[in-house]
C-alpha positions as CSV (number, residue, x, y, z in Angstrom):
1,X,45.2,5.0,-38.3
2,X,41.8,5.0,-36.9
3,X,40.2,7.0,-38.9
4,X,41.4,5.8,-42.2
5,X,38.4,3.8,-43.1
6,X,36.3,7.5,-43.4
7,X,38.1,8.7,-46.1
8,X,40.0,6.0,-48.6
9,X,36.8,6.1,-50.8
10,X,34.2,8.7,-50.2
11,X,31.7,10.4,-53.0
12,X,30.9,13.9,-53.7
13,X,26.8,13.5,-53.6
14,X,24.2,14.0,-51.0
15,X,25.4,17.0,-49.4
16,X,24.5,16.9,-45.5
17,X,23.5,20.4,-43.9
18,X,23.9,18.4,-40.8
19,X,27.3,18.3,-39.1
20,X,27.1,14.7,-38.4
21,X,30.3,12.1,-39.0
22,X,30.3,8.7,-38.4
23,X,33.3,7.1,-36.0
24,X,33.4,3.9,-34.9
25,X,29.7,3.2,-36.3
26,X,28.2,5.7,-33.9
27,X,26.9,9.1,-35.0
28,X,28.6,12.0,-33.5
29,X,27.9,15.7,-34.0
30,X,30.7,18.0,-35.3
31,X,31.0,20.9,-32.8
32,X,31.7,24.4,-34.0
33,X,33.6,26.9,-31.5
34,X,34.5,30.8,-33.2
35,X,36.5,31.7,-35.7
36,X,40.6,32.3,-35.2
37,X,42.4,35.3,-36.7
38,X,45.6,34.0,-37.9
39,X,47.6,37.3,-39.4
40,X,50.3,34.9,-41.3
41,X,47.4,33.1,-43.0
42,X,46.0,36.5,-44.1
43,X,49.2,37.7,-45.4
44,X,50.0,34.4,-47.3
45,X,46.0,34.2,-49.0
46,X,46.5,38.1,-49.9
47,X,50.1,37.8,-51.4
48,X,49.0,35.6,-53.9
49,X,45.8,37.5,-54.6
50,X,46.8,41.3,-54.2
51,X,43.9,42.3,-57.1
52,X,41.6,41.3,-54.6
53,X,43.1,43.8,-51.3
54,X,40.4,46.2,-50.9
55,X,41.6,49.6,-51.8
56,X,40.4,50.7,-48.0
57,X,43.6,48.8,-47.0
58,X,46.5,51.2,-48.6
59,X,47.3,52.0,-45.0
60,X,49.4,48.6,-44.4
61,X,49.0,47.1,-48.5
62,X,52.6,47.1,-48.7
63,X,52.6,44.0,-45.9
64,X,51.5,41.7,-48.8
65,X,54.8,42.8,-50.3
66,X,57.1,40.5,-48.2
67,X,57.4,37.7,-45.6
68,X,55.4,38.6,-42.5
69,X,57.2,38.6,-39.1
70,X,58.6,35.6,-37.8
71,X,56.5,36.5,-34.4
72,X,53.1,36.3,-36.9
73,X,53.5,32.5,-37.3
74,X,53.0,32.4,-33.4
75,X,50.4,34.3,-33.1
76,X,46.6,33.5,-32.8
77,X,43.3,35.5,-31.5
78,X,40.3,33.2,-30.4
79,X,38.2,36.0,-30.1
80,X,37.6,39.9,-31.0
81,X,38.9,40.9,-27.3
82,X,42.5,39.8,-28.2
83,X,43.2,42.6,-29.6
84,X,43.2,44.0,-26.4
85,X,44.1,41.1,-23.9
86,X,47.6,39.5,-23.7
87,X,48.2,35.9,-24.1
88,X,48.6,35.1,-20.1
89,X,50.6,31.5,-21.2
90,X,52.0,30.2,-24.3
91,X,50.1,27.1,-25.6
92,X,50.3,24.6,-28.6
93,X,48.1,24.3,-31.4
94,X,48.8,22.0,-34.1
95,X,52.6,21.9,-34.2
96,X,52.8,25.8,-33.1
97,X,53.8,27.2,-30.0
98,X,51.4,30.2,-29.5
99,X,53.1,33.2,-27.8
100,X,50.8,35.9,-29.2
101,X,47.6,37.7,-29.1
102,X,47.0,41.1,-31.2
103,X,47.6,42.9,-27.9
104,X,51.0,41.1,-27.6
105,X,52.0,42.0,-31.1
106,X,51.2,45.6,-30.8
107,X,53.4,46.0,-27.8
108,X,56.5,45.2,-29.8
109,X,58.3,48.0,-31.8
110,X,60.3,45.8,-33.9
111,X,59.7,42.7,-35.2
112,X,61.8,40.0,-37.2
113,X,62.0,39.2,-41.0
114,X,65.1,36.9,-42.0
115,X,66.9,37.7,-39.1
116,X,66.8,41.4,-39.1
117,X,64.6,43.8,-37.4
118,X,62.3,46.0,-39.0
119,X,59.6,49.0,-38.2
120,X,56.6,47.4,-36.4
121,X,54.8,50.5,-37.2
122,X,53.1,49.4,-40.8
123,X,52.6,45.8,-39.0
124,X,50.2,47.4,-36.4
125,X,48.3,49.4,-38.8
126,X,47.9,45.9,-40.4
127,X,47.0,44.2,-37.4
128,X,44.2,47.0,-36.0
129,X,42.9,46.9,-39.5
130,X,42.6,43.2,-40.2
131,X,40.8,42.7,-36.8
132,X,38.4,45.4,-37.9
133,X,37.8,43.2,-40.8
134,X,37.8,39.9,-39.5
135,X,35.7,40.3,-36.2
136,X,32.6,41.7,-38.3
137,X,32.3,38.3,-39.7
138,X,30.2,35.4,-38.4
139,X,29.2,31.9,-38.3
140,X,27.7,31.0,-41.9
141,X,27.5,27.2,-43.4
142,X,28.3,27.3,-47.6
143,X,25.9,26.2,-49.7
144,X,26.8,23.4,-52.3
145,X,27.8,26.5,-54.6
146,X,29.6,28.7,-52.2
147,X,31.6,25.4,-51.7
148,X,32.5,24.9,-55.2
149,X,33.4,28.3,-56.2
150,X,36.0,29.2,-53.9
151,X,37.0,26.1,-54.8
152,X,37.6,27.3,-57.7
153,X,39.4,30.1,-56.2
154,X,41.6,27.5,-53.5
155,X,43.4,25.5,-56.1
156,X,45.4,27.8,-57.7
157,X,47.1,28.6,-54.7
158,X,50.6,27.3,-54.2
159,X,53.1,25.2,-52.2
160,X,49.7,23.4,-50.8
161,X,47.4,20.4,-51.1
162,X,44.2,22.0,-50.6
163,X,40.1,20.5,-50.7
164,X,39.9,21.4,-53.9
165,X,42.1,18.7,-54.7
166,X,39.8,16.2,-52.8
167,X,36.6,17.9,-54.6
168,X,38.0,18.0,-58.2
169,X,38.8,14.0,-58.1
170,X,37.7,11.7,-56.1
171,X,40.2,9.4,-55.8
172,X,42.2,11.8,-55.1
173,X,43.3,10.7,-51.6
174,X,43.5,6.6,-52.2
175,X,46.3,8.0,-55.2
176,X,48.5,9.4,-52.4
177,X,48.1,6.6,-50.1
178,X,49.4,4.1,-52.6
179,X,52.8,5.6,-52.0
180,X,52.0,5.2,-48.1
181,X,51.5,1.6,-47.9
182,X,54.2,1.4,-50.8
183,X,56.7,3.0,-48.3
184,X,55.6,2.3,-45.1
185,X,57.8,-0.1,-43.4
186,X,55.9,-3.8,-42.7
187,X,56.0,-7.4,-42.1
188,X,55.3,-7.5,-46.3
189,X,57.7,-4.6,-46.8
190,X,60.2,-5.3,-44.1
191,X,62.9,-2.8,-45.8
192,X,60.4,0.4,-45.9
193,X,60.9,3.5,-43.3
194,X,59.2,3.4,-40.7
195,X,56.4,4.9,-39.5
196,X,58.4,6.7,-36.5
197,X,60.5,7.9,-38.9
198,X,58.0,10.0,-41.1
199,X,58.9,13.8,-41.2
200,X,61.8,13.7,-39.5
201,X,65.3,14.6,-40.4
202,X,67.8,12.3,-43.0
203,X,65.2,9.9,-43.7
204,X,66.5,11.0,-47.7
205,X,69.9,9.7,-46.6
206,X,69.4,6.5,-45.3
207,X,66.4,5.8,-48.3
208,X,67.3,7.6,-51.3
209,X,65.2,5.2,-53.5
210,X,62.5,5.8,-51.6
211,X,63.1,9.5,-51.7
212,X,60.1,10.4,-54.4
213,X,58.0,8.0,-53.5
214,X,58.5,9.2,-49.6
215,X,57.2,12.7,-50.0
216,X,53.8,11.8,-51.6
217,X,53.6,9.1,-48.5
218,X,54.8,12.1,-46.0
219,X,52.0,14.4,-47.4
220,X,49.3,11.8,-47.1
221,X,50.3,10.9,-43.5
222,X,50.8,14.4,-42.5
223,X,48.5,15.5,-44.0
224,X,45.2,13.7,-44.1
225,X,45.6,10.8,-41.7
226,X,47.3,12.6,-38.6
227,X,45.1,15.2,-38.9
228,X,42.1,12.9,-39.6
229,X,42.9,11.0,-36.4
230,X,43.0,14.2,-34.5
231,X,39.8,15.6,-35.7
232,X,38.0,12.3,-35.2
233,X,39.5,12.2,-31.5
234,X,38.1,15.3,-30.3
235,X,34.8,15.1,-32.3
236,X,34.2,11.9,-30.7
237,X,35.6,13.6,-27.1
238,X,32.8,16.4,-27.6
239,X,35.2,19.2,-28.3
240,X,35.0,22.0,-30.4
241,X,36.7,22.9,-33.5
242,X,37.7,26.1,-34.5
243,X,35.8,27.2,-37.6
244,X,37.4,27.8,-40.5
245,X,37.8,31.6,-42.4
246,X,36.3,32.7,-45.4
247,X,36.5,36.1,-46.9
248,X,34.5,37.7,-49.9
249,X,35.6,40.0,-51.4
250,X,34.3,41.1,-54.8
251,X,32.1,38.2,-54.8
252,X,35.3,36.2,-54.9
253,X,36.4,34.1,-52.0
254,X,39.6,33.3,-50.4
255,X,40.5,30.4,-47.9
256,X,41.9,32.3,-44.8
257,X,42.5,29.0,-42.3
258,X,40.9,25.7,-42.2
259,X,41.9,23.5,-45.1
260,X,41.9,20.5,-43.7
261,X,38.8,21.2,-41.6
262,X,37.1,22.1,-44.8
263,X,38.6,18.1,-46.6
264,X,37.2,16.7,-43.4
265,X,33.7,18.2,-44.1
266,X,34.0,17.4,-47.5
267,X,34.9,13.7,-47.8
268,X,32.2,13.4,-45.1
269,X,29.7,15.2,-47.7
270,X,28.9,17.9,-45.0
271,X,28.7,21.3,-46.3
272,X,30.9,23.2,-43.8
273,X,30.4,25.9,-41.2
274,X,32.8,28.8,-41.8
275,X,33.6,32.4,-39.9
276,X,32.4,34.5,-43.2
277,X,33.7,38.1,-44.1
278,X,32.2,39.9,-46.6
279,X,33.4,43.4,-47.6
């Protein structure tokens, strides 16, 4: 929890162009590596905002009609070339195993929805087209107003805490970590779950009247402070961090990765650096 102090009360003024974060009183400099193509990310933006799928797409629109592949949620390409270079190892990012590239996917005929097999075939149309589209993007930093407006566009997406929750109130944050230190197991609260035991299995049957109160506290630690900790680790380290996807399309923008990079930025009041796609 070493990061906590950064972002239990933080306001939305002052907007820094510079990627600059303070840990640990020092200055340290946010580094920015490329963008990463993430095909289930596309699919999940798009199915909730099919008015926006350029008509160019009719090739492989029907995609955002279903549950992508189950191969699709390991897949990742750090760089246009993927598409044509295999992933040589599997890695983990996050809590993914990564056993795809683009070139990986496109060598498989069938893939897997719900247990059953189905035609690859519209799935690589998808895949050439979507890198067409995503690789013509670059590096861009929003302004104060690009920020805001997709935004606007973020929160009505579903099943997901997002930065527009952070940027619509600021207290936003401090609300869900009242039901972290109300649950959280210590000296004061010596019959609370502990902290080992956050996110894993049963935890509802051996607290069940700390069941409600234990899913706010699960998405605050999951979601903001082990991924705060993280961040702040490797910024201080010197490491990069993948950049975030934006597309516009119709002047309207969509979130396609990057959340919680973006809430980092944000409760930092640094205006993020994004891999921008404009069609």
């Amino acid at each position: 929890m070493k990061y906590i102090k950064l972002f239990e009360s933080y306001i939305l003024e002052n907007w820094n162009v510079n990627p600059q974060v303070e840990i640990g009183g020092e200055e340290h400099t946010i580094k920015w590596s490329s963008g990463e193509l993430e095909l289930s990310e596309i699919i999940q933006a798009f199915s909730q905002r099919k008015d926006l799928i350029p008509k160019d797409w009719d090739s492989f629109k029907s995609v955002f009609n279903y549950k992508y592949p189950d191969q699709f949620s390991n897949q990742k390409d750090t760089n246009e070339n993927d598409i044509n270079i295999g992933l040589k190892s599997s890695y983990n990012s996050g809590n993914v195993d990564i056993k795809y590239t683009s070139a990986d996917l496109l060598k498989i005929d069938k893939f897997t929805i719900d247990g059953k097999e189905v035609d690859a075939k519209p799935y690589h149309d998808f895949i050439k087209g979507i890198n067409k589209v995503y690789w013509s993007g670059g590096k861009k930093q929003l302004s104060e107003s690009e920020l805001k407006s997709l935004a606007k566009e973020v929160e009505n997406e579903e099943g997901r805490v997002s930065f527009a929750n952070v940027i619509n109130d600021s207290n936003f944050m401090n609300k869900l970590k009242k039901y972290f230190d109300k649950v959280l197991k210590t000296k004061e609260n010596p019959s609370g779950v502990p902290i080992e035991r956050f996110g894993t299995t049963k935890v509802k049957v051996d607290y069940p009247d700390m069941w409600d109160d234990y899913e706010k506290a699960l998405q605050y630690y999951e979601y903001f402070q082990k991924t705060f900790d993280f961040m702040g680790d490797s910024i201080q380290k010197g490491e990069e961090l993948a950049l975030p996807s934006v597309i516009s399309v119709n002047n309207k923008m969509l979130l396609l990765g990057g959340n919680r990079r973006i809430t980092y930025c944000v409760i930092n009041n640094i205006l993020p650096f994004v891999h921008f796609i404009k069609i």
